[in-house]
C-alpha positions as CSV (number, residue, x, y, z in Angstrom):
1,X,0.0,0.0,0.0
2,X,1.5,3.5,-1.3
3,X,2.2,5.8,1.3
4,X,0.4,9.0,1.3
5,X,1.2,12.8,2.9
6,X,-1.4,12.6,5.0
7,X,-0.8,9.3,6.5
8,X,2.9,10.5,8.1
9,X,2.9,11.4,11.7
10,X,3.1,14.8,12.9
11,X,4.8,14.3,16.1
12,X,8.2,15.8,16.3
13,X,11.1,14.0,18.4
14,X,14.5,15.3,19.7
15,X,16.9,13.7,21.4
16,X,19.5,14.8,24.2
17,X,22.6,13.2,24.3
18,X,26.3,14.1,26.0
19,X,28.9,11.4,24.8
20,X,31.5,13.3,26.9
21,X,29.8,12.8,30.3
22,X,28.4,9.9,31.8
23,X,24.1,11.3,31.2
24,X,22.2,9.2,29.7
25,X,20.2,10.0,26.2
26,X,16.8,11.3,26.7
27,X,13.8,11.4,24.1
28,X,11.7,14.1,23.9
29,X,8.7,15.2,22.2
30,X,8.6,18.8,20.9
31,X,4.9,21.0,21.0
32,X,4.9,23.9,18.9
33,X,3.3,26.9,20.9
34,X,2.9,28.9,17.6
35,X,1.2,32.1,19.5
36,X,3.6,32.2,22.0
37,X,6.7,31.3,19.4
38,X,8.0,28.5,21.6
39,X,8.7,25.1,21.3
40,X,7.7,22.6,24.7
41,X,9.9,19.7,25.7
42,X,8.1,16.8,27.3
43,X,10.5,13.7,28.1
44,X,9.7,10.6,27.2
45,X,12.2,8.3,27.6
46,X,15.9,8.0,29.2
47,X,17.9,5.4,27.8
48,X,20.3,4.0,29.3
49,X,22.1,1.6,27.5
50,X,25.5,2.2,27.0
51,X,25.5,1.6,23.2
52,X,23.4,5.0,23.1
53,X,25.3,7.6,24.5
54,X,26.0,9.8,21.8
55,X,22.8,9.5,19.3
56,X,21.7,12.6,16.9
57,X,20.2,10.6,13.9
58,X,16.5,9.7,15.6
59,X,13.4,8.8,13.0
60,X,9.8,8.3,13.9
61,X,8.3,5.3,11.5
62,X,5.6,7.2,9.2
63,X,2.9,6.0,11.2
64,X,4.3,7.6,14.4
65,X,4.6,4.7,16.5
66,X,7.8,4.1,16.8
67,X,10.8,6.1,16.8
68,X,14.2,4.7,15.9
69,X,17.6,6.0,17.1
70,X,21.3,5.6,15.7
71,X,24.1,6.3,18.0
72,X,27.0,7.8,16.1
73,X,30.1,6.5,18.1
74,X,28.5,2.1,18.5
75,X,26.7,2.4,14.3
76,X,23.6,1.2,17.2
77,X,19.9,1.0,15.9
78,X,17.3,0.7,18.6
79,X,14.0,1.7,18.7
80,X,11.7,3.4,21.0
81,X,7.9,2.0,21.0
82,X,6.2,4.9,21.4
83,X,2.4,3.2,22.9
84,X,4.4,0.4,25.5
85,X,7.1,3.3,26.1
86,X,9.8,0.2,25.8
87,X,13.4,0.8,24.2
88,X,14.8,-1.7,22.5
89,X,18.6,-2.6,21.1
90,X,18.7,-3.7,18.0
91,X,22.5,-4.2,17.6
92,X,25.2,-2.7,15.4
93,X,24.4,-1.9,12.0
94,X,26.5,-3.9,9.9
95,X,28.5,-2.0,7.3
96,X,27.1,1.8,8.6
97,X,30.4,3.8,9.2
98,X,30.6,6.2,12.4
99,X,30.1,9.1,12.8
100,X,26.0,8.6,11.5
101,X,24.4,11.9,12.6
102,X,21.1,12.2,10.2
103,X,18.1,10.2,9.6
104,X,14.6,10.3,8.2
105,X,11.9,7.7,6.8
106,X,11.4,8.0,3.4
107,X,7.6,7.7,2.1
108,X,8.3,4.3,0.9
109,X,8.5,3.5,4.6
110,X,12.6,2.6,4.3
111,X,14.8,4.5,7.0
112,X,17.5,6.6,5.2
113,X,20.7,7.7,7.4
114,X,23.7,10.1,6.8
115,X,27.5,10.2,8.2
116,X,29.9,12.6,8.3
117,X,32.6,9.7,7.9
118,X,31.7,9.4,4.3
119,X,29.2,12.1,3.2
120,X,26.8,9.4,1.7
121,X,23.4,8.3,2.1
122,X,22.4,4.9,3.2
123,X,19.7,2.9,3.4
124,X,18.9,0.7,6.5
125,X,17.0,-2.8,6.4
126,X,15.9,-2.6,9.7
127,X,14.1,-6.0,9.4
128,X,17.1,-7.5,9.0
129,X,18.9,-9.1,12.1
130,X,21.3,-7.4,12.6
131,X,20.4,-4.5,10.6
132,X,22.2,-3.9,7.6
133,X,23.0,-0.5,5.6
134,X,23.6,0.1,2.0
135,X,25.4,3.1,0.5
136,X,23.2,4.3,-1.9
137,X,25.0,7.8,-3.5
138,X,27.9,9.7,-2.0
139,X,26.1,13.8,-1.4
140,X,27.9,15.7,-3.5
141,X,27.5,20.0,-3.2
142,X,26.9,19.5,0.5
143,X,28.9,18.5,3.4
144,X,27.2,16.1,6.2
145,X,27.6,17.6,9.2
146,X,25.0,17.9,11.7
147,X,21.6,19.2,11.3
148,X,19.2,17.0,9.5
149,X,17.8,15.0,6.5
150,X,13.7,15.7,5.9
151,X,11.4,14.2,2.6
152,X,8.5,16.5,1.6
153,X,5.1,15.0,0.6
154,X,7.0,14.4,-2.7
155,X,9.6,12.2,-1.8
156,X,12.3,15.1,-2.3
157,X,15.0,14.2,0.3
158,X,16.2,17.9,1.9
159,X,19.7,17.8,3.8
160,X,20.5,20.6,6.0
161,X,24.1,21.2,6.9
162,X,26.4,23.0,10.1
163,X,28.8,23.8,7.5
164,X,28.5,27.1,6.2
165,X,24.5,26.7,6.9
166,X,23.8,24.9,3.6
């Protein structure tokens, strides 16, 4: 069954995560206050594992139930159900390089990721056991570094960069 616009969730996640100290990462859901131009943290989770100190690629699935978290130092996938609130480790993601700092579903439900390490795009089979990434192109005219990868309703893949805030 095609995907459709409408059918993606419109909950926004963050995560919080300190790979220097010794604090565990935290989920968070973000609520837009548009009249008072503010944004609300509520926490959600605090995960604890130690293969998920240091994650900034974090994807909810496009119907909003889970969300699904990369931790750029351990190449970790784990995911977060969002209705039992239960965290789960799904192992190292075989052939994803470190240093994996960007992530988003794509509308054909299949979780794309980004590293610094090589400036490509992957894909990740996340039904596979352990999950397993592909490198699908190498991003030219952009480098990966922090920020964040978005699709619009089209299926355009947007990549936002720290360097020079391309």
């Amino acid at each position: 069954m095609p995907v459709t616009a409408q059918s993606v969730t419109e909950t926004i996640y963050m995560s919080d995560t300190d790979s220097d100290s010794a604090e565990p990462t935290r989920l968070y859901t973000v609520d837009l206050d548009e009249s008072a131009d503010e944004a609300a943290l509520t926490e959600i989770a605090v995960i604890t594992d130690p293969d998920f100190t240091s994650v900034d690629a974090i994807a909810a699935s496009l119907s909003g139930e889970t969300v699904y978290l990369v931790d750029k130092d351990s190449s970790h996938l784990g995911t977060f159900d969002v209705d039992s609130q239960t965290f789960t480790d799904l192992g190292a993601v075989t052939d994803l390089p470190p240093a994996t700092v960007l992530a988003s579903f794509g509308l054909d439900g299949v979780l794309y990721v980004a590293s610094n390490t090589t400036n490509a795009l992957y894909s990740i089979d996340i039904g596979a056991s352990p999950p397993t990434a592909t490198e699908l192109v190498t991003i030219s005219g952009a480098t990966v570094q922090g920020a964040d990868i978005a699709f619009d309703s089209n299926g355009t893949l947007f990549l936002h960069s720290n360097v020079d805030d391309t």
